[in-house]
ZAROZA-891950 format. One record per residue (C-alpha): residue in one letter; x, y, z. Coordinates in steps of 0.02 Angstrom, whole numbers, plus 50000, padded with zeros to 5 digits. Layout:
! residues N
aXYZ ...
//
This chain:
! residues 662
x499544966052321 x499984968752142 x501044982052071 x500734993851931 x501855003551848 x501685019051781 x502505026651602 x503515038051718 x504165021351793 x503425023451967 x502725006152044 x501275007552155 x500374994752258 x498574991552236 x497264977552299 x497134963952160 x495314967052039 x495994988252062 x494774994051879 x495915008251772 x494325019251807 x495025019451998 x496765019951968 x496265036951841 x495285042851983 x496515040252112 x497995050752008 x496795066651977 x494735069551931 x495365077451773 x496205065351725 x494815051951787 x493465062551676 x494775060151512 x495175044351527 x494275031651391 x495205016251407 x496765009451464 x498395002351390 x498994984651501 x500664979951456 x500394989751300 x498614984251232 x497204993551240 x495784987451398 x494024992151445 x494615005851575 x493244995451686 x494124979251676 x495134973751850 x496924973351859 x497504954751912 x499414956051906 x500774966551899 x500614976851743 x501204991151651 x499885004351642 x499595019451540 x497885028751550 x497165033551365 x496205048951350 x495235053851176 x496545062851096 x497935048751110 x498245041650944 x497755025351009 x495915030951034 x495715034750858 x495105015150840 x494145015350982 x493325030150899 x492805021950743 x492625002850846 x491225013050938 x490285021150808 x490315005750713 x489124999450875 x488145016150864 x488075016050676 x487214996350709 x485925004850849 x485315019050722 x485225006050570 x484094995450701 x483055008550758 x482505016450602 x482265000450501 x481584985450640 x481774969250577 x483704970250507 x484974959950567 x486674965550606 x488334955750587 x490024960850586 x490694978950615 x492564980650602 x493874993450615 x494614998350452 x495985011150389 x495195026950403 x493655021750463 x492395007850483 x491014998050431 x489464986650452 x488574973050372 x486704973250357 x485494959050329 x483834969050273 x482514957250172 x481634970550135 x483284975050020 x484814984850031 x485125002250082 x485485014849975 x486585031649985 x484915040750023 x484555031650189 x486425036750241 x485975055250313 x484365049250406 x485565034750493 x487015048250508 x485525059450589 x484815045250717 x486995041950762 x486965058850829 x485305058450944 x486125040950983 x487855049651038 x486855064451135 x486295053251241 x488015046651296 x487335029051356 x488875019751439 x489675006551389 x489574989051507 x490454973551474 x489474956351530 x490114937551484 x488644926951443 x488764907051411 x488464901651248 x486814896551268 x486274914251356 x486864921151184 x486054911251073 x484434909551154 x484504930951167 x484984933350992 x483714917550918 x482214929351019 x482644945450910 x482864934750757 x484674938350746 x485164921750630 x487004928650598 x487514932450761 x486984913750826 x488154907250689 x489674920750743 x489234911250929 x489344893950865 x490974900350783 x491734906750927 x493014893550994 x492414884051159 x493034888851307 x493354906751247 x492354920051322 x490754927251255 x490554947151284 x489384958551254 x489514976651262 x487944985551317 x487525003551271 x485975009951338 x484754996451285 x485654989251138 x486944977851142 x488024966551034 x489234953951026 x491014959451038 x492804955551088 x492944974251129 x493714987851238 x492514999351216 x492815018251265 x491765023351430 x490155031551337 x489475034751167 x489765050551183 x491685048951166 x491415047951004 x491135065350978 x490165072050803 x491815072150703 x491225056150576 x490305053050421 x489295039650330 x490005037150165 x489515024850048 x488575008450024 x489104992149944 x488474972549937 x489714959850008 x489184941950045 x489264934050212 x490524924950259 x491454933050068 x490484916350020 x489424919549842 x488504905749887 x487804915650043 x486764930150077 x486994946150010 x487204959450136 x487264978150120 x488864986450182 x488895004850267 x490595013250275 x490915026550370 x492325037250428 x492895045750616 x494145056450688 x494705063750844 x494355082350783 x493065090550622 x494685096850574 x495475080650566 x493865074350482 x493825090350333 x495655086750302 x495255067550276 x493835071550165 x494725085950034 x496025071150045 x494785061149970 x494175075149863 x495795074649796 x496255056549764 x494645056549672 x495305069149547 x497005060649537 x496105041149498 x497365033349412 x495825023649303 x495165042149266 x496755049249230 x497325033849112 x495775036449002 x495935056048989 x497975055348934 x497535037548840 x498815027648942 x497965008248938 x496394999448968 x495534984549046 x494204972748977 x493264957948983 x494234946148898 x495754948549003 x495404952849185 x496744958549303 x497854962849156 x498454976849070 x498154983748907 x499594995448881 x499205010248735 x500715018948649 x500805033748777 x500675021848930 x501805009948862 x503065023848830 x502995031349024 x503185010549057 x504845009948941 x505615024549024 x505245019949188 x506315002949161 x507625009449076 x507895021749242 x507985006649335 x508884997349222 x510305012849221 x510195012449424 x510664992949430 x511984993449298 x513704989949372 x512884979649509 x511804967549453 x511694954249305 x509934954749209 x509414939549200 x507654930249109 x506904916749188 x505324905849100 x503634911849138 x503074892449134 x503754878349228 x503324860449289 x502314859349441 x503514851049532 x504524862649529 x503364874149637 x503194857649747 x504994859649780 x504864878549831 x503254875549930 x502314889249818 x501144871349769 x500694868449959 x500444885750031 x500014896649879 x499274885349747 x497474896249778 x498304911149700 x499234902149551 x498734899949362 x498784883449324 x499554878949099 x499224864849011 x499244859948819 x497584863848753 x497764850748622 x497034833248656 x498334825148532 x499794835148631 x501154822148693 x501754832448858 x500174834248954 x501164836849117 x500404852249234 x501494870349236 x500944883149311 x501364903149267 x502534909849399 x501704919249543 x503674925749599 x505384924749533 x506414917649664 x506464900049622 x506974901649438 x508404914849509 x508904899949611 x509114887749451 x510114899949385 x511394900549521 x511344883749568 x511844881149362 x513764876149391 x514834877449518 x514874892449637 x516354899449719 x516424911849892 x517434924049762 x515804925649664 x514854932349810 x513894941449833 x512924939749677 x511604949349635 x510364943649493 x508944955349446 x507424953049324 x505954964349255 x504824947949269 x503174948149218 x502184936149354 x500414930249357 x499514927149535 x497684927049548 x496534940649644 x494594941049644 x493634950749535 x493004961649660 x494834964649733 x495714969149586 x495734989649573 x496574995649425 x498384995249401 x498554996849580 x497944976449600 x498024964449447 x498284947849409 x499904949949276 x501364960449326 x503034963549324 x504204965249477 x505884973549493 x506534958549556 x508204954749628 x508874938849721 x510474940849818 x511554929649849 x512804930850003 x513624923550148 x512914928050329 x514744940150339 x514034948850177 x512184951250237 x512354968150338 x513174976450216 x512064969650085 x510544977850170 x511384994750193 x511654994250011 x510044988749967 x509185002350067 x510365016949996 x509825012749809 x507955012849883 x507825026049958 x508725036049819 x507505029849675 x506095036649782 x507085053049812 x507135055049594 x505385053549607 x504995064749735 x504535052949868 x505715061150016 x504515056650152 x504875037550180 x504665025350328 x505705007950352 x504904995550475 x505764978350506 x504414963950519 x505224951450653 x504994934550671 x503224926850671 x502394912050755 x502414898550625 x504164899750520 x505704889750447 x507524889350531 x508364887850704 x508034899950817 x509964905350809 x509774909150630 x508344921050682 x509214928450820 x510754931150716 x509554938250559 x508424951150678 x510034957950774 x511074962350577 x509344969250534 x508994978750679 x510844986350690 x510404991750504 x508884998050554 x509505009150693 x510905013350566 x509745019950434 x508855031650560 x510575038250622 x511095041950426 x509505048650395 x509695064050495 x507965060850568 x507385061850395 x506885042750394 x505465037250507 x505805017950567 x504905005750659 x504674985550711 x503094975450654 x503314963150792 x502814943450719 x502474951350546 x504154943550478 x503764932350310 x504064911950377 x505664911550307 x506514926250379 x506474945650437 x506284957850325 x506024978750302 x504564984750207 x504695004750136 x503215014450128 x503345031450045 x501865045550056 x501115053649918 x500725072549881 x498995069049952 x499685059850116 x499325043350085 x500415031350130 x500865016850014 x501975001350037 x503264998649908 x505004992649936 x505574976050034 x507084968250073 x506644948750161 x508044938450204 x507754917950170 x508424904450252 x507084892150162 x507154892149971 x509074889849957 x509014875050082 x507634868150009 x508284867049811 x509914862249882 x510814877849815 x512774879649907 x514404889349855 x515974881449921 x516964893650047 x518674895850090 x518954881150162 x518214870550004 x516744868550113 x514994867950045 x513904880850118 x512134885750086 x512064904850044 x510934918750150 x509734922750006 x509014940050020 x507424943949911 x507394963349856 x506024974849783 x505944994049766 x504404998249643 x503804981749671 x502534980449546 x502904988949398 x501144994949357 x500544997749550 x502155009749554 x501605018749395 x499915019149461 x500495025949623 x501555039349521 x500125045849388 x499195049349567 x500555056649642 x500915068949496 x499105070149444 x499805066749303 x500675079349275 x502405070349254 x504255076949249 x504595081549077 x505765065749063 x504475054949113 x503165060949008 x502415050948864 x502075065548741 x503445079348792 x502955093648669 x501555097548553 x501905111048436 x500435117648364 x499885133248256 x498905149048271 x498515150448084 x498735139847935 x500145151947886 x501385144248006 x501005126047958 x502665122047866 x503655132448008 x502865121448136 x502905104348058 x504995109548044 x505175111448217 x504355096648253 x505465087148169 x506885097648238 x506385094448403 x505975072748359 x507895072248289 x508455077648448 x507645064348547 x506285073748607 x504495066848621 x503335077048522 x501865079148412 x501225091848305 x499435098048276 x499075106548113 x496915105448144 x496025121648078 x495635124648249 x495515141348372 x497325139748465 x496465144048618 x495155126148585 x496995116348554 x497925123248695 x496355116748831 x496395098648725 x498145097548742 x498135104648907 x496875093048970 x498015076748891 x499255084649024 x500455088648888 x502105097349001 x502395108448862 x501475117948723 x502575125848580 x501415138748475 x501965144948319 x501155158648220 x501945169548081 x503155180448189 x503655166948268 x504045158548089 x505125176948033 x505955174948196 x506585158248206 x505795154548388 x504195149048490 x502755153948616 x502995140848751 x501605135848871 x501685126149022 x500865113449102 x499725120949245 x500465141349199 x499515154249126 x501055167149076 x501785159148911 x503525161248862 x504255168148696 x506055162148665 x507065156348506 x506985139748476 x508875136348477 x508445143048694 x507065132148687 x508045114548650 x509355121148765 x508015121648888 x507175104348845 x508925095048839 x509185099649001 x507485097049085 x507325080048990 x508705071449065 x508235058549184 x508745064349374 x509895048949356 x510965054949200 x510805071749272 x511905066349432 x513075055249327 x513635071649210 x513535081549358 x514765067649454 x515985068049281 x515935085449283 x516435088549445 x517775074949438 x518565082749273 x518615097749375 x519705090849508 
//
């Protein structure tokens, strides 16, 4: 007998090759006529497949959040059937899960879909799930599947056989009469699936991701459990579209892209100044704790031999080199992908003491790491960026704290920028990595206490998690995604401890006991990229940033040619007291200047006509309301002093004050 138990924690005995389907059937018909797969030891089965040993078993019905994938793994397979049946003669390949949805590579020779064959496919899905055709699970030999797929002309799948490693089992899911190759679990019909999905775009992609290969045509689609689930998904999308970064960036002239320099940024005065400010914040939040430091955007190749950067990430690094043929150093540099190892030439310059521990060393360095053109996307992927680096260096004693202190200035830099939903997952240890096992188990249990410590200090407030054996090879670390207005969930902040690079450049501090000893190096991000975060934050605000952040704070602009000199003095009134502004002076109707400036996502309008001239004050207008404001203007850069102070400075004065107070 083997022995199942349940997520109550009940064990029951049951004849070895018992299927999930007769275990479900066994508790209740119900819950037999829910069920879509099962969870053994916690992943996710064919509910058909026998049970061989003891297990843990849970059984998944269609609205667990685990059946979300086999949602969208499915109608990737029905999605493949339609495509077949309406246009005989296509091949099929590959059909993965993605986020939010799936997809499916086409080989058509009579040439690629287009977005008008996606409702007649979406159309044939839904005769396809009416039917509700089950799902069945054979294992053919290799040469069963090959000969099968070589008599329906199926050239890809023969080569996804051939690829499969020997010895490994070959499945195929049949539903109905069409079937494919598949490592599976399937859900127990087609009609699981349900009519909450939608086909929703078309793009090429080679086979393989090989140029030198055939073209294929990929269909995307989306599912979800529920059409309400499936609406929501799609206004989200409605909405991202409207807050593109790339779109925004070209309507409030923020930078550019082109040819001649792919993957990097061309910053414009506006963009550039949001850029500025955001630095200086974060220089302001590291003062006191850090030391800035500059290391060289070029060095000698060896020196990336040293860090292993030349062995295991040479694909993604720019290679420099003297262009001259009469130059006497014609040795190989490469621009640095990361900071780290110049952070570690800089302590390992002199002599380092326990007292000087830790030691924190933080740079705005711009690094250079190569992406395909078809991955970059905006500021949000590029090939030249800079990183809020910072390199720690501690001893093991120090590490704990290090992290607590770490995650406090991370999570309140988010917090300034509105970011209070946040979720900190520590990646442990994965197969192939560097150190002892002891210095793992000693780095996972500090981490993990953190962890559990930043969820009880949170109030709740912080969501945490473990990404088991998705640790980097030299040592555990937390990753910090935030979510935007929209929902969407992006990865920012990490915090990786490394027992690797210091060993490996030799890099040691002498302890109390006039010891040498090699230091716990802890690698630290919050925005991560610079220009990804300020990507992330024009979509998040729609561009419609805090006043402090904004690039153009104030235009004042006129009604009538009467008020010109009026408004041109508070404009400079308002540029003497540090405030951002411009002034427009066009013959224009106020009402054509208000929607241009308004459009630009200018926070704040100041309009001046002639009573506003006799009376010393201004019409203001903000951003996104449609009841202006008339106040004086000595109110009005009481007002902007205050609301242009960085959240930052605000807390400091608000700190002083309250001290003085005391």
């Amino acid at each position: 007998m083997i022995h199942v138990t349940f997520p109550d924690g009940s064990v029951r005995p049951f004849e070895p090759g018992t299927t999930g389907q007769a275990i479900a059937e066994g508790i209740s018909k119900s819950l037999a006529k829910k069920a879509v797969a099962m969870a053994l030891d916690g992943v996710l089965a064919d509910l058909s497949d026998p049970i061989t040993a003891d297990a843990r078993l849970e059984i998944v019905t269609r609205d667990d959040p685990r059946a979300l994938e086999l949602i969208r793994h499915d109608a990737a397979h029905v999605m493949a059937e339609a495509v077949q049946e309406l246009f005989p003669g296509t091949q099929v390949t590959i059909g993965p899960v993605i986020e939010n949805g799936f997809y499916y590579d086409f080989y058509r020779p009579e040439g690629p879909f287009t977005p008008e064959d996606l409702p007649k496919i979406e159309a044939k899905m839904r005769e396809i799930i009416a039917r509700d055709a089950r799902f069945t699970k054979e294992v053919w030999t290799r040469d069963q599947a090959k000969d099968w797929f070589a008599t329906k002309g199926e050239a890809f799948k023969i080569e996804l056989v051939d690829a499969i490693p020997a010895g490994q089992d070959l499945k195929i899911y049949r539903q109905g009469q069409w079937l494919d190759l598949c490592r599976g679990p399937h859900m127990t019909s087609v009609g699981k699936i349900g009519n909450a999905f939608k086909l929703m775009k078309v793009a090429g992609a080679y086979w393989r991701g090989d140029s030198d290969r055939e073209m294929l045509t990929r269909i995307y689609g989306t599912a979800w459990h529920t059409q309400e689930d499936l609406d929501a998904y799609l206004k989200m999308l409605e909405e991202a579209e409207k807050r593109d970064h790339r779109r925004l960036g070209r309507e409030m002239d923020l930078f550019h892209f082109q040819e001649e320099g792919p993957g990097v940024v061309f910053w414009h005065g506006k963009g550039w100044t949001i850029f500025q400010e955001l630095v200086a914040y974060m220089r302001r939040r590291l003062r006191g704790d850090y030391q800035e430091v500059n290391a060289p955007q070029v060095l000698d190749k060896s020196l990336w031999e040293t860090s292993g950067h030349w062995g295991w990430y040479r694909e993604n690094m720019f290679g420099v080199q003297s262009a001259g043929d009469e130059a006497e150093d014609k040795r190989l540099f490469a621009l640095k992908p990361m900071n780290c190892p110049g952070h570690l030439q800089i302590f390992k310059h002199g002599l380092r003491s326990y007292r000087e521990l830790p030691l924190r060393l933080a740079e705005f360095g711009v690094v250079h790491r190569y992406e395909a053109s078809g991955a970059m996307h905006g500021l949000m992927r590029v090939r030249g960026f800079t990183q809020d680096d910072a390199h720690i260096f501690c001893t093991e004693e120090q590490m704990a704290a290090e992290c607590h202190k770490i995650n406090d200035l991370i999570l309140s830099v988010y917090r300034d920028f509105g970011f209070d939903e946040v979720t900190v997952k520590l990646s442990t240890r994965p197969e192939k990595r560097v150190g002892s096992d002891a210095l793992w188990d000693h780095a996972e249990e500090v981490m993990t206490k953190v962890l559990e410590e930043i969820a009880a200090n949170s109030g709740g407030r912080i969501k945490t998690g473990i990404n088991p054996g998705e640790g980097a090879f030299y040592g555990p670390k937390f990753e910090y995604t935030l979510r935007d207005a929209i929902g969407r969930e992006w990865q920012c902040g990490t915090t990786q401890v490394d027992f690797n690079l210091p060993e490996r450049f030799g890099a040691f501090y002498v302890d109390k006991d006039g010891e040498k000893k090699t230091p716990v190096m802890i690698h630290r991000a919050i925005c991560g990229s610079m220009e990804r975060f300020l990507g992330i934050l024009i979509e998040n605000y729609a561009g419609h940033f805090p006043l402090w952040l904004s690039p153009v704070q104030v235009v004042v602009t006129t009604i009538t040619s009467e008020a010109d000199d009026y408004a041109f003095k508070v404009y400079e009134t308002l540029r003497k007291a540090g405030i951002r502004a411009e002034v427009d002076l066009r013959n224009e109707k106020i009402n054509y200047k208000v929607r241009e400036h308004s459009h630009a996502k200018v926070p704040l309008i100041f309009v001046c006509g002639k009573r506003e001239a006799e009376e010393n004050a201004v019409n203001v207008r903000r951003l996104g309301s449609q009841h202006p404001q008339a106040t004086s203007l000595a109110d009005a850069l009481a007002m902007l002093a205050a609301e242009t102070t960085p959240p930052d400075v605000a807390r400091a004065r608000a700190e002083a004050a309250a001290e003085a107070a005391e």
